[in-house]
N, C-alpha and C positions, 0 to 999 in steps of 0.2 A: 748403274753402269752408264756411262756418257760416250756416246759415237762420236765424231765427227765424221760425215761424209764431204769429200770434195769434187767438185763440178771437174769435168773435160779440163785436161790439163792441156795448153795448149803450146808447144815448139819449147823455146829455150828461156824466152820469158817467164811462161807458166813456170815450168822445172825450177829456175835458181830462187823463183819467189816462193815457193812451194817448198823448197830447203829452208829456207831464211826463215820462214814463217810457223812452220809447224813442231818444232822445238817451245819458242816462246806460246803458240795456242795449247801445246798438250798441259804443261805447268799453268800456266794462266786460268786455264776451262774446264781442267783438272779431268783429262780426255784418257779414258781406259782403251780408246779402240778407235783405227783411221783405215777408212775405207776409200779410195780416190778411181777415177775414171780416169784412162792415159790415155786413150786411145789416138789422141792428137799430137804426145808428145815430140814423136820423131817430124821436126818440119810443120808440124799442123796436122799432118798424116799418119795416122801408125806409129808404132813403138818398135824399136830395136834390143837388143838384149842387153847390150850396154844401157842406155836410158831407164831400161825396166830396173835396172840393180839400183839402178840411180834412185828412181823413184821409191823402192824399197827403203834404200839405205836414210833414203828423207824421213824416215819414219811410219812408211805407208804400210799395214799390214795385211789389208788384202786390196787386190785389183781387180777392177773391170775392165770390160773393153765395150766395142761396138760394131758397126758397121766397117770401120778401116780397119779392124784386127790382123787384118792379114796383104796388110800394103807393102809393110816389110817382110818380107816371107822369113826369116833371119828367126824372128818372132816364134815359128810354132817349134823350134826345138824348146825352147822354154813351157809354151804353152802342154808342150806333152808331160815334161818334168817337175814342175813349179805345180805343186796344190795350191797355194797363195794365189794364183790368178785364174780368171775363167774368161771363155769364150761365149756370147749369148747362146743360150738355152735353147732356141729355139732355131739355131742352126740344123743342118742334117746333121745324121750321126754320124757320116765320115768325116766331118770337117775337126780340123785337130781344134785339142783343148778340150779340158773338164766343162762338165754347164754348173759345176758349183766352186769356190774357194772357202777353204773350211781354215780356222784357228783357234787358238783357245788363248781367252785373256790370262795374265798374269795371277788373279785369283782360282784358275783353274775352269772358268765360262764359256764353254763351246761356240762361236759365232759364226754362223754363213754369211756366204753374198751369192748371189746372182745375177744377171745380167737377160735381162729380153728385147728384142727388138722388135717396135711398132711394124704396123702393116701400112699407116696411112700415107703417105707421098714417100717411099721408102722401097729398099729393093724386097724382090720378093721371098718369102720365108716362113718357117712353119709358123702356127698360131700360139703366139706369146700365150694367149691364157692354158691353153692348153697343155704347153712347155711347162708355166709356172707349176702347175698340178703336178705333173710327172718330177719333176726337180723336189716339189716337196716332201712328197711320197717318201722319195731317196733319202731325206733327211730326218725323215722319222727316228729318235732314238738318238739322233748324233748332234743336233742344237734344236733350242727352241728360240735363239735369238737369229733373227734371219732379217738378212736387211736384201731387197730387189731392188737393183738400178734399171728405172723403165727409161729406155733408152731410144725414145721416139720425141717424131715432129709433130705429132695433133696432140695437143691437149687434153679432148674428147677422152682418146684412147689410154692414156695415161691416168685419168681419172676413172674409167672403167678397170682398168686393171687395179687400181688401189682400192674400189668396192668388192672388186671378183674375188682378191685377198686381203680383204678388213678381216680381222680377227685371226689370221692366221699365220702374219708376219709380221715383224714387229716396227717394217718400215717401207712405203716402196716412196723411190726419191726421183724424181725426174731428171734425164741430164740429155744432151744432143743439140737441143735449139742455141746452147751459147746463152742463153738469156734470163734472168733471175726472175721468178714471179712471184706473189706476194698472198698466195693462198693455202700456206703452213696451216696445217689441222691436225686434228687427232680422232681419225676417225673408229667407228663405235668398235669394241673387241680391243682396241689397245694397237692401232696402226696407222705412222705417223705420214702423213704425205706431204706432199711438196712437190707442183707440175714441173717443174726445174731451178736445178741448185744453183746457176749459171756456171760458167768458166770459170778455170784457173789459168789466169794471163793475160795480156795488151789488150786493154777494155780502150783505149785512143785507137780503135781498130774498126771494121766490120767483123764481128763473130771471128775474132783473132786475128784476120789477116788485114795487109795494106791498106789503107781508105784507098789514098789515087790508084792503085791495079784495081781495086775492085770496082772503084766508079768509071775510071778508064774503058773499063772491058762493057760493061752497062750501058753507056750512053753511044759508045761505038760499034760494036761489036768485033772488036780484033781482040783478039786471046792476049793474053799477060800472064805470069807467074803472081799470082796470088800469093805472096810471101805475108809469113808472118810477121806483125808488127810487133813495135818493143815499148811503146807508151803506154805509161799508166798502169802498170802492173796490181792484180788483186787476186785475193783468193776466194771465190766462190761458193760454196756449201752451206751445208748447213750439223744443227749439231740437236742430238735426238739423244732422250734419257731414255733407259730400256732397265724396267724389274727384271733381274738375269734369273731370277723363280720361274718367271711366269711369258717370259719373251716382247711383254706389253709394254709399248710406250708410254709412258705418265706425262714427257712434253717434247716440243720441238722448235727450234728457234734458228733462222737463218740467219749465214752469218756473210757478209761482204769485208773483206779485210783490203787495205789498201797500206799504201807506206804508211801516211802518215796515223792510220790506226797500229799500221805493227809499230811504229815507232811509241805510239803511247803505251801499248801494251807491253811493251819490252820493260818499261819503267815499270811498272807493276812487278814485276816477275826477278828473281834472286837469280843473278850472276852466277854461272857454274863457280865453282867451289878454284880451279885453276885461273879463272878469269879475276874472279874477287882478289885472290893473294897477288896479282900481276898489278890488279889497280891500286891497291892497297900499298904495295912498293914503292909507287911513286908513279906509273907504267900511265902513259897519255893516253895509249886505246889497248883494246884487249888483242891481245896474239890473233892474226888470222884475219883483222878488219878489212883489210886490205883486198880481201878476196872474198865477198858474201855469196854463199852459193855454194862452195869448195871448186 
């Protein structure tokens, strides 16, 4: 079985590039299962319920969130109703939303996700390891392939949490800091880590949003809208093989996608079956160029 996980999606950028792209990656990487972090999507901030369908309908099948899960308050009607998405784990119990989102692949393969957030320069909250223990427990008998989005700013913490559960998930991936690292492993028991997948969205940015508001506000200190930027669009993740017997990862490979990778990759990959007979006719571009993204 082949995951893809995708980094913090971030505004409007992230989203239409995260449409465009995950079509051609499933056919291409030959991808049974797509797990993404939105918690940025609405604005850079939070998710709305419209964007979430969005996000769905791109191909996403299950969701995490993070720290802004609840900027859009809009948000926890879904989060009450939607099994497909979870709230971190290590929330209080009143706080809406499941701590797990559960599916089952196409072959019939049961898969979690869950979501914890760091304690290190971060609001305060119960203990991710802790959380992770209890969430497992729950999952006993219901998947063995369990992927954890550790959803913190220290490093440190994100690499403890991937020893605390070596051997007994089949992945924890790091996302939050925006920033891709380069210490993909496979550690002992069959669990694959990665301190962070980075972003999905305007990498010509600070960590998604405007350079000048974000340096504006830095060197002066007058407040600005930190808006999100729109250069240089990429998809950040990474993509983890999991024995669906046994929940153990056998490898893991990050993946950074940019246009001119989707554009290569799109060559590689057979034209849906309506698009070939369009080009085939005579037809200059395929129905719908016009508007990548929908």
């Amino acid at each position: 079985m082949r995951i893809l996980f995708v980094g913090d999606i971030v505004g409007s950028p992230g989203l239409t590039f995260l449409q465009r792209a995950l079509p051609v990656l499933r056919e291409a990487e030959g991808i049974d299962l797509i797990i993404a972090n939105a918690e940025n999507a609405a604005g850079g901030s939070g998710i709305t319920n419209r964007l979430y369908r969005k996000v769905r309908a791109a191909g996403v099948d299950l969701v995490t969130l993070g720290d802004h899960i609840y900027k859009k308050a809009e948000i926890i009607e879904t989060l009450e109703k939607d099994d497909r998405v979870c709230k971190p784990a290590n929330f209080p119990p009143d706080a809406p939303g499941r701590d797990y989102a559960l599916t089952t692949t196409r072959d019939g393969t049961p898969v979690a996700a869950l979501c914890v957030l760091g304690r290190q320069f971060m609001r305060p909250v119960d203990c991710p390891f802790r959380a992770a223990d209890r969430v497992l427990r729950e999952l006993e008998g219901k998947a063995r392939v369990i992927v954890v989005d550790a959803h913190a700013e220290a490093t440190a913490e994100k690499y403890l949490l991937g020893h605390h559960l070596k051997g007994r998930v089949s992945a924890v991936l790091g996302t939050h800091t925006h920033v891709p690292t380069a210490d993909e492993q496979i550690f002992p028991g069959g669990t694959a880590f990665l301190s962070d997948v980075g972003m999905t969205g305007p990498y010509d940015s600070i960590l998604g949003r405007r350079v000048d508001r974000v340096l504006f506000t830095t060197i002066t200190f007058i407040p600005s809208a930190f808006d999100v930027a729109e250069g240089d669009p990429r998809l950040g993740g990474a993509l983890v093989d999991v024995d669906p017997t046994t929940g153990r990862a056998t490898a893991i490979r990050r993946l950074m996608l940019d246009e001119r990778g989707l554009a290569e990759l799109q060559k590689t990959v057979a034209p849906p079956p309506a698009t070939a007979a369009f080009l085939a006719s005579g037809g200059c571009e395929p129905p719908g160029s016009d508007t990548p993204g929908g």
